[in-house]
N, C-alpha and C positions, 0 to 999 in steps of 0.2 A: 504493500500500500504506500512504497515509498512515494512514487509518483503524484498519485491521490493528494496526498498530504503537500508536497510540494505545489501543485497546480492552485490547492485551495488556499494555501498559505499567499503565495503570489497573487493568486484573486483579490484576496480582502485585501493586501499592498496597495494594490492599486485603484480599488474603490476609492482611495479617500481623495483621487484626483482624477482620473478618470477610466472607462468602461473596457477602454478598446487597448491591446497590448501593444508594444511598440513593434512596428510594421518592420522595421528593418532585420527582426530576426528571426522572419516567416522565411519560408522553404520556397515558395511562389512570391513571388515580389510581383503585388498589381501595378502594372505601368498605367493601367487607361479603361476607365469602364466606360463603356457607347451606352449610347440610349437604350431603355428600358421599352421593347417595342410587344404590343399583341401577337400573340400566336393565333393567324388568321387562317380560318377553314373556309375554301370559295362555296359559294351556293350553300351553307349551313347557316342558319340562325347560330345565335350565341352558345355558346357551348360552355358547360359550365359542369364540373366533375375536382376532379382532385390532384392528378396528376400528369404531368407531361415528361417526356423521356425524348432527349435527343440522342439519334442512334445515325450512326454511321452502316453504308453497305456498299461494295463495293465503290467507295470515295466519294458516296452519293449521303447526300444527308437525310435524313425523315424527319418527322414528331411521330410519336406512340400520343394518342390522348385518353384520356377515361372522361367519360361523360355521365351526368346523371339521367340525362334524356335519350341519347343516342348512341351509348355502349363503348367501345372501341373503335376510335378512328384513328389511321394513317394516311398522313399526309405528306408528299416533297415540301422540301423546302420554302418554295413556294405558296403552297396552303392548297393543294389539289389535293381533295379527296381520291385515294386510291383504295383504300378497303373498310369496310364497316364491321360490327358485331355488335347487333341489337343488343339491349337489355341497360339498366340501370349499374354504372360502374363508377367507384370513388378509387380505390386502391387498386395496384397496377405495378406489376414487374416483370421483367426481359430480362433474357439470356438470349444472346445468337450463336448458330454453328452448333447445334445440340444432333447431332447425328444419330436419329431414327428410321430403321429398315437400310432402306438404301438414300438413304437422301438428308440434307444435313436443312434442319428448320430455324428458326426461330421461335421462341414457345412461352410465353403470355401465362401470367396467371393474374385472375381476377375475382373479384367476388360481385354477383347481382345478386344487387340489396334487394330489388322485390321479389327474388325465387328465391334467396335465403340458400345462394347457391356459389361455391368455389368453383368459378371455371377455369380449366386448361386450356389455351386454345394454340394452337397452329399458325405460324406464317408462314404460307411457301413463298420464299422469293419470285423463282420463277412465274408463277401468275398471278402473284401478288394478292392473293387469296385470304383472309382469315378464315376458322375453322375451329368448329369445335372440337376438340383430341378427347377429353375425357370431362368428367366432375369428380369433385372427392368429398369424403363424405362431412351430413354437415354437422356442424358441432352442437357444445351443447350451448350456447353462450354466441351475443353477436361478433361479428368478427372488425378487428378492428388496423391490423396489419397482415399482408404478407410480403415475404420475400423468397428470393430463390435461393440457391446455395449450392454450386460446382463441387461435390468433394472431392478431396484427393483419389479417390478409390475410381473417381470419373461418374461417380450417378450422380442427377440430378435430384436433390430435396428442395424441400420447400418448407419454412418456418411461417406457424399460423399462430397470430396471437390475438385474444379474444378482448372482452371489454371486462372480464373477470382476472383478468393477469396469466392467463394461464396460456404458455407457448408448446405445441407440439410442430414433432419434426417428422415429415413422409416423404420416402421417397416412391418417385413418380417416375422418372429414367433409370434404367435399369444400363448403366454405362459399358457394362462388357458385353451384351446381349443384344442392346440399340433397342429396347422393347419398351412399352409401358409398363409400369406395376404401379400399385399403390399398398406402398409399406409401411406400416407404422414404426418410427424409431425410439421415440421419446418422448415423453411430456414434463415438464416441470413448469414449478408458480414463477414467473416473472416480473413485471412493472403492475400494479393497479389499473395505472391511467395509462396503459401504452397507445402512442396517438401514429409510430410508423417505427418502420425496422430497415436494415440493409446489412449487405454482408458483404465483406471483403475473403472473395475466393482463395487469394493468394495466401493470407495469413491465418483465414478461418477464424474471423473475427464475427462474430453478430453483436453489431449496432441494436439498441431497443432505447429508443424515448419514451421516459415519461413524463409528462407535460409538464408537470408544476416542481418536477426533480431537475433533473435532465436528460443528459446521455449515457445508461450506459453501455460498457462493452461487456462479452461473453467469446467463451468460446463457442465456437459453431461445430465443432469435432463432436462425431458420435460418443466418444470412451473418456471425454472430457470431464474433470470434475465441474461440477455447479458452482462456480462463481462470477462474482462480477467487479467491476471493477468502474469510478466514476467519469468519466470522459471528461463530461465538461457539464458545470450546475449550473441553476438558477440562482437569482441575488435571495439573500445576501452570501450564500458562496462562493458563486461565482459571476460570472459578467455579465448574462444573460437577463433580463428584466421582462415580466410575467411569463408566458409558457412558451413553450420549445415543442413541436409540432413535425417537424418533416426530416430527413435523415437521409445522405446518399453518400456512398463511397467512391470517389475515385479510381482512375487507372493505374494511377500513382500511390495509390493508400490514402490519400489525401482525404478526409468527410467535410461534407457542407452540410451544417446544421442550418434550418430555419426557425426564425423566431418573429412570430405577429409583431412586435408591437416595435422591434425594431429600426423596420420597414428594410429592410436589405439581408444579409444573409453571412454566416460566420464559418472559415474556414479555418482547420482545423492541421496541425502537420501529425503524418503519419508517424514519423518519428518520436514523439513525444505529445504530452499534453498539454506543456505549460504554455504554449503559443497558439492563441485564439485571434484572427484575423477578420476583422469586422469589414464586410463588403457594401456598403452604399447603395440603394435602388432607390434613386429616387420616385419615376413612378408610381412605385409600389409603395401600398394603400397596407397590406399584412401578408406575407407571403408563408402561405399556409404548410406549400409543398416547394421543396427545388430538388431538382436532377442536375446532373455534371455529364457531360463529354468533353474529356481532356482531347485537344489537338496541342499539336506541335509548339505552338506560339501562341493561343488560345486557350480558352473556358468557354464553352456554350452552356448554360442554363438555361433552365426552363421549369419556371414557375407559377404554382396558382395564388392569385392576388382574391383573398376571401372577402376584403371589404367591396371588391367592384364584382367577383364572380366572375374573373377574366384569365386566362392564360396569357402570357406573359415571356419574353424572351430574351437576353441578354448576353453580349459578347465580352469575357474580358479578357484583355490581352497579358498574357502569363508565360513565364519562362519556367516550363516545367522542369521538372527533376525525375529520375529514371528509378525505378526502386530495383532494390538487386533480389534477386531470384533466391528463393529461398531452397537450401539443397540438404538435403540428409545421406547419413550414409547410414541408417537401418533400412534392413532387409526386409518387407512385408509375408509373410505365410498364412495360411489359413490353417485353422482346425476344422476337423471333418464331422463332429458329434460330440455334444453336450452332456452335463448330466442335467437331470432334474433340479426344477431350483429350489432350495431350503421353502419351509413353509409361511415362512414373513418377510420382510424387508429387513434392511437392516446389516449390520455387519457382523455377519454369520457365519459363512463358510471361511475355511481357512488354510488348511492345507492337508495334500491327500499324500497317498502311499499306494505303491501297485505291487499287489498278493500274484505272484504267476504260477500257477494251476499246473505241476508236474507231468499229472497225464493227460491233461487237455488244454492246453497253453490259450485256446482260445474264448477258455471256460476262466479266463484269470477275473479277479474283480481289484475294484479300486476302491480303498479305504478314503474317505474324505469326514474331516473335522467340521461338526456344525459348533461352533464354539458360545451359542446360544440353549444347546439341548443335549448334543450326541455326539454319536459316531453314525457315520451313513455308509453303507456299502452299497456300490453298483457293479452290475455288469460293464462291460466293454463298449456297449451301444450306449451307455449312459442311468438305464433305467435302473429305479431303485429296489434293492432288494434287501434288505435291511437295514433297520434304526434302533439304535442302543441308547434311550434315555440316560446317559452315566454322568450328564454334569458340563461343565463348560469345557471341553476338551478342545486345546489351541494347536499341537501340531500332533503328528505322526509317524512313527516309523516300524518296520516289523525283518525279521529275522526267520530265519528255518531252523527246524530239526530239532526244537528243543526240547530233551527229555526229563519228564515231571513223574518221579518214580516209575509206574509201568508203562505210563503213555509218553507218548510222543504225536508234538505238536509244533504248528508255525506260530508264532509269538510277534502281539501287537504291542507298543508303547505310546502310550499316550500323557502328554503332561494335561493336567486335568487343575482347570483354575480356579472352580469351587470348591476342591478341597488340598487344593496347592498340594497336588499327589502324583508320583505317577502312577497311571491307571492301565493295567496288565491284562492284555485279551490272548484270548486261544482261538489259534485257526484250525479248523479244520482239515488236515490235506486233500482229502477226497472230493470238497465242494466249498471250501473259502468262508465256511458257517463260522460266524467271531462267537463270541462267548468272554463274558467278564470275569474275568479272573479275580483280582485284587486292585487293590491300590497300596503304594507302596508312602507313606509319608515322605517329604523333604521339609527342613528348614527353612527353604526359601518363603521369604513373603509374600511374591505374584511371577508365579511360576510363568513357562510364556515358551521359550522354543524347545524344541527335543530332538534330536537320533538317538539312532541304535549304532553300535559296533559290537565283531562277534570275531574271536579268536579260535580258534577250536572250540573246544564247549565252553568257555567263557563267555558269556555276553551281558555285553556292559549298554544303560544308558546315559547318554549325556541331556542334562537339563539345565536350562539359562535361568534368570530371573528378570526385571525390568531394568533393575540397577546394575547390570552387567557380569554378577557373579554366574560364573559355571560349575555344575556339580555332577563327576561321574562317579555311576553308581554301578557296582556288580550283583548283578541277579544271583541270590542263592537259593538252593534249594533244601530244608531240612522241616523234621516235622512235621511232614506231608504241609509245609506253605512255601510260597516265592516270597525272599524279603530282598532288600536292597542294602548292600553293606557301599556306606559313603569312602573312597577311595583317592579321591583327587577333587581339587577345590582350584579355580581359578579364576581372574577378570580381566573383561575389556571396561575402556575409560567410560563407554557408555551403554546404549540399549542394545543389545543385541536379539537377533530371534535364528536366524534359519542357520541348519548348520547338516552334515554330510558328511558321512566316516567311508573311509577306504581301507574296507577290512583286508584285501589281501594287500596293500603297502603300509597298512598301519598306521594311516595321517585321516588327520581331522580338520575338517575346514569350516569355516565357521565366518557368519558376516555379521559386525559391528554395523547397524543401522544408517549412522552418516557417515562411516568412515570406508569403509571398505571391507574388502574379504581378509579372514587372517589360517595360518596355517600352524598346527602342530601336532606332537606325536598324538593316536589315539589311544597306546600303552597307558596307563596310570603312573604316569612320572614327572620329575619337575619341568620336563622341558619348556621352555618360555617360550610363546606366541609370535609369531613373525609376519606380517601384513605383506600381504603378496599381490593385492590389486586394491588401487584407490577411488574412489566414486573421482568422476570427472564430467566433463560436459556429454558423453555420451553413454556414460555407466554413472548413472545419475541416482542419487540416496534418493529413498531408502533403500536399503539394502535389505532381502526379504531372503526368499525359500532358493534353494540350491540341490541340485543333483548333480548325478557325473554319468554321462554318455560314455560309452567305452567304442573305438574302432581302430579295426587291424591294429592291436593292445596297444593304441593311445587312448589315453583321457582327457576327458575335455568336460570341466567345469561348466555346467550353466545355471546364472544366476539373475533370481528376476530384481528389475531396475526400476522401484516405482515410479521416480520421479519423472519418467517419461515414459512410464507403458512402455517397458521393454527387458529385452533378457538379453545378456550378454554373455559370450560364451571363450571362456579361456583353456590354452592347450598346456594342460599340467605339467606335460611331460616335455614342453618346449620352453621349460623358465617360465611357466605361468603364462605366455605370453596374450596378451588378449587380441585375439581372432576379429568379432564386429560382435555386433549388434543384430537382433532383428527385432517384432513383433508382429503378433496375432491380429492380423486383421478382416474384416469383415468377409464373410463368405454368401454372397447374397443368395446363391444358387440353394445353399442348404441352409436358407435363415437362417443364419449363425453370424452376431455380433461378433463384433472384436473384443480384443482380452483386454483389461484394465486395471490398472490400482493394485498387481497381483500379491498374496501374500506367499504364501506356500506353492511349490511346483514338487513333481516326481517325474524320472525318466529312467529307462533304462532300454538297453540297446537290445536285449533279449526277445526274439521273436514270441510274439505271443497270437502265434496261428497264422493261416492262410495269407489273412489280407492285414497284416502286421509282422511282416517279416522280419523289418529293422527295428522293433520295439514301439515305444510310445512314450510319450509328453504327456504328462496330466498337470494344468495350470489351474488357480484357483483368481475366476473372474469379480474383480470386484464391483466390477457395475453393469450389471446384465442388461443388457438392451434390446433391440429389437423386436417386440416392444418392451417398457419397463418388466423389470421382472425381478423376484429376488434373487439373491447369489446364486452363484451353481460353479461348476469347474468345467473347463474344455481341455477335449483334447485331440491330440494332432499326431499325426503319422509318422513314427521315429525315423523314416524315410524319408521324410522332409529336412530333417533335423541331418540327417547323413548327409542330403547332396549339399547343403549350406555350408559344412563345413569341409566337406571337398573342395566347394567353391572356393573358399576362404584360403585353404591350402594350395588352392593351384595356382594365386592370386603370386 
C-alpha cells in the first residue's frame, strides 16, 4: 500500500493550493487540445446513450456508439451511418481481431436495458454487418458495467458488475478452439456504487469506479488473490471533486478517468499513481463517459456530455511513450483431473501424499489434509473415497512395510493441530483402506508441517512448529502401542512448513517460508542446516510443500512458490542448481482452473498404471475457480513434469 499512501499523502499536499498536479512530470506532455466538437450521425436524430469508442481498422477510423433509442451504431469518420443494432444501449465494449471459426471479428458486448439483456454481438469487417453472436445469462441485480478482458491463456472474458457490487467473470471465447462458450469463472463483492470498469490486457489490470470513492485497480487474473488497490480518490483524498463516473485504458497503460463536474477529463500515468493530469474541455457541460485511441502524435477521445445528452469528440496532440512488453520465463502446464472440493469455503485443504497400490498401481489413492475436519482419501480420477473426522490435520506423509507385532502395514503421519499431535494411520496394502491409529503427543505449541523418513525399519517423523522449531521423532513399537521417542531438536530463524526426506541419500530438505529451501542430514545428529536455494524474483516466498521427482537417478526438487502461483524445480544432484519455473494453468477443455496460493504438493516419478506411466503431481489449489468453488487438489501427469525438465536440461 506503499503507493496508496504516497499518492494520498501528495493529494492532501496539494489541496491547500491547488487540484491539478504539476504537468511537467506526466509521461504524455499535452502540447495543444483542438476544439471540443459533436460526434455527428448523418440522417439520425440526436443520439443520446452513454458511450462512444474511437477504433481504428485498417488506418480507417470509426465511432462505436451506444444509444438509448437506436442501439449500436457505426459510423466513419465522417458521421455515415454504416451499421445498426436495435434495442436500448448505455454500456458498451470492443475488442478487434478476436478470431472465431475461420475469420477474425470484432465483438461488442452490451446490455439492453428494456430486455434486461447482455448482448454479444458480431462485426464483420468485410460487410460491415453487426450481429447478434450470443446472450448471456441475466443476473440477479441491474447491470451497471461491462468490460472485456484478453487473457493470457488467449480467451476472451468479460467482467459484469451489477448495481449490488457484485463483479462476475465469463468467458465467452474459447481462444485455443476459436469457439463460443459461456463459462463461469468467478464472482466476488466489488465497488457498491460501480458506475464503469476497463481493463488493461497487457498487465491484467481491472479498473472499477466507484463514484463517490474513486478508482480502483484489481487484478483481472483468474488465480489472483482478491484485492485492491486505490488509483486515484475523491476530495478530500484526493483531486477529484464530487463523483468519478467513466474509466478507459490506454495502448500505452495510460487511464483516463472522467469526472462531471470537472468539465474535462484526468489522465493518469501507467507507471505510477502519484501523477494525475487534468485535461480541459471546454465544451463540455459533464462528461459522463470518455474513451482513448492513442495515435502516434495524438489522443482521440470520445465523450458523452450528460448535461447537453450529446456525444462529443476531441483531439489532443501527445507525445506518446511505448510501454515495454511484459515477458516471463515460467512455463504454463495443465492438470488433467481434480479432486472433489472440501465441503465449505474457506482454507481447508492443504497438503496431500500419494499411497501406490503394489499390485495395482492404478488402484493407488491420494491422501489429502482437510485441515478444517480430516483426512480425505481419493482415487486417481479424483473422486472421494474416504473421510477420517480426526481433527485439524495440516500436512502428510506415509511410509511402507511397517510391522506392528503380527501385522504389517503402510503407515500415515499426520501433524494434527487440535491436539498438537502426530496422528498415526494404517494402510491397508491390499486396497489403501486408512484407519487411525494413535496420536502420538509433541511439545510443540502449533504444530504445522510434517514428513516421514524411513531407514531400514526405522522410521522417523519430522515435525515443525510456527516459531521455526523442528522435532524428529522415532516411531516405536512396545506394549502392543506406536509411541514417538523425541531424538533430534532443531531451528530455522523463522516459519517454516513443507519439508521432504530422501530416504535412500539420507538428506532432509526443508523450506523456511520467506527464506528459502535448506538442506541437512535426515540421520538424528547434530549436523547444522545449510540453505541451498533462496526465494528470488522468480522462486518467490512463500515457500510451501516440496517433493522430489526422481529421473534416469537424478533428482530434482520441486517446490511450490506462493508468491506467484508457481513451482520451481531444482537439480539436487547438479549443486542444487535451479532449473525454471512453471505453473498450472487453466485447462479449458476439461474445466479445470488453474493452481493457486498452493500449500502442500506430492510427486513421484513411479508409474502408477497405464495412463500414468511417468508418475504424478498432486498440488493443493488454493483458490478453486471455474466457477467458485471450495478447495480441492489437482493433479497432473508426471509426464508432463518429465518432458519440462528435459526441456530445461537440453537448454
Amino acid at each position: 500500500m506503499k503507493s496508496l499512501y504516497l499518492f494520498l499523502l501528495s493529494s492532501l499536499l496539494l489541496s491547500g493550493c491547488q487540484t491539478i498536479p504539476d504537468q511537467k512530470k506526466q509521461a504524455n506532455t499535452i502540447a495543444q487540445v483542438s476544439k471540443t466538437l459533436p460526434i455527428m450521425v448523418q440522417n439520425t436524430n440526436k443520439v443520446a446513450g452513454k458511450t462512444a469508442i474511437p477504433i481504428i481498422h485498417q488506418q480507417q477510423q470509426y465511432w462505436l456508439l451506444s444509444s438509448e433509442s437506436q442501439g449500436i451504431l457505426l459510423t466513419d469518420n465522417a458521421g455515415n451511418l454504416l451499421a445498426s443494432f436495435a434495442g436500448n444501449m448505455e454500456t458498451l465494449d470492443w475488442r478487434d481481431n478476436i478470431r472465431l471459426g475461420n475469420k477474425n471479428v470484432g465483438l461488442i458486448v452490451t446490455h439492453d436495458t428494456n430486455a434486461e439483456r447482455i448482448l454479444v454481438l458480431t462485426l464483420d469487417w468485410q460487410t460491415q454487418q453487426l450481429s447478434l453472436l450470443t446472450t448471456l445469462p441475466k443476473t440477479d441485480a441491474q447491470i451497471e458495467a461491462l468490460c472485456w478482458y484478453q487473457m493470457p491463456q488467449g480467451h476472451l472474458s468479460v467482467f459484469i458488475a451489477d448495481t449490488v457490487g457484485s463483479i462476475q467473470q465469463r468467458i465467452v471465447v474459447d481462444g485455443k478452439h476459436q469457439t463460443l462458450v459461456d463459462v463461469p469463472v468467478h464472482e466476488f463483492i466489488g465497488a457498491p456504487q460501480t458506475k464503469a470498469c476497463a481493463v488493461d490486457d497487457e498487465t491484467g489490470a481491472l479498473y472499477v469506479v466507484e463514484e463517490n470513492i474513486g478508482l480502483w485497480r484489481y487484478s483481472a487474473e483468474t488465480e489472483s488473490e482478491l484485492a485492491r488497490e486505490l488509483v486515484i480518490a475523491v476530495a478530500p483524498f484526493g483531486p477529484l471533486e464530487g463523483e468519478i463516473t467513466g474509466v478507459d485504458v490506454l495502448a500505452n497503460g495510460d487511464i483516463l478517468v472522467a469526472a462531471p463536474e470537472h468539465q474535462g477529463v484526468w489522465m493518469i500515468k501507467s507507471e505510477s499513481n502519484e501523477n494525475a493530469t487534468f485535461i480541459p474541455l471546454g465544451h463540455t457541460q459533464a462528461p459522463e463517459s470518455v474513451r482513448g485511441l492513442q495515435q502516434p502524435s495524438s489522443l482521440i477521445l470520445g465523450i458523452f456530455d450528460d448535461e447537453n445528452g450529446e456525444y462529443l469528440q476531441t483531439n489532443l496532440k501527445t507525445t506518446a511513450h511505448n510501454r515495454q512488453k511484459l515477458n516471463s520465463d515460467i512455463i504454463s502446464i495443465n492438470a488433467f483431473a481434480q479432486t472433489k472440493p472440501m465441503e465449505a469455503f474457506g482454507d481447508a485443504a492443504d497438503d496431500p501424499a500419494i499411497w501406490i497400490n503394489p499390485l495395482e498401481p492404478s488402484q493407488s489413492r491420494i491422501l489429502g489434509t482437510n485441515k478444517k475436519q480430516g483426512m480425505m482419501v481419493y482415487d486417481l480420477h479424483g473422486n472421494l473415497l474416504q473421510k477420517l473426522d480426526v481433527g485439524r490435520v495440516n500436512n502428510v506423509d506415509l511410509r511402507y512395510g511397517f510391522e506392528f507385532g503380527k501385522q504389517t502395514f503402510d503407515l500415515a503421519a499426520a501433524s494434527n493441530r487440535t491436539t498438537n499431535s502426530i496422528s498415526l494411520f494404517s494402510i491397508q496394502q491390499n486396497s489403501g483402506e486408512l484407519s487411525l491409529l494413535t496420536d502420538i503427543k509433541t511439545d510443540l505449541a502449533d504444530v504445522y508441517g510434517l514428513c516421514m523418513y524411513q531407514q531400514k525399519n526405522d522410521y522417523y517423523v519430522f515435525v515443525n512448529d510456527t516459531d521455526g522449531r523442528f522435532q524428529q521423532y522415532l516411531l516405536v513399537t512396545e506394549n502392543e502401542q506406536i509411541t514417538g521417542k523425541l531424538v533430534r531438536e532443531f531451528k530455522v530463524p523463522s516459519q517454516p512448513e513443507g519439508c521432504v526426506a530422501d530416504d535412500k541419500n539420507h538428506q532432509l530438505y526443508y523450506g523456511e517460508e520467506s527464506t528459502g529451501i535448506w538442506q541437512t542430514s535426515a540421520q538424528p545428529t547434530k549436523q547444522l542446516g545449510r540453505l541451498i536455494a533462496v526465494t528470488s524474483d522468480t522462486f518467490v516466498a512463500d515457500v510451501e510443500g516440496m517433493g522430489i521427482y526422481v529421473m534416469d537417478d537424478q533428482r530434482y526438487l520441486v517446490a511450490s512458490s506462493q508468491g506467484n502461483n508457481s513451482f520451481g524445480v531444482f537439480a539436487l544432484d547438479q549443486d542444487n542448481r535451479y532449473l525454471g519455473s512453471f505453473q498450472i494453468d487453466m485447462n479449458l477443455d476439461l474445466m479445470l482452473d488453474g493452481v493457486s496460493e498452493t500449500d502442500g504438493l506430492e510427486i513421484t516419478s513411479l508409474s502408477l498404471g497405464g495412463t500414468l506411466p511417468d508418475g504424478l503431481l498432486v498440488v493443493q489449489d488454493g483458490r478453486n475457480r471455474l466457477p467458485n468453488a471450495p478447495q480441492n487438489f489437482k493433479l497432473v501427469d508426471g509426464k508432463v513434469i518429465k518432458r519440462l525438465i528435459q526441456k530445461w536440461l537440453s537448454q
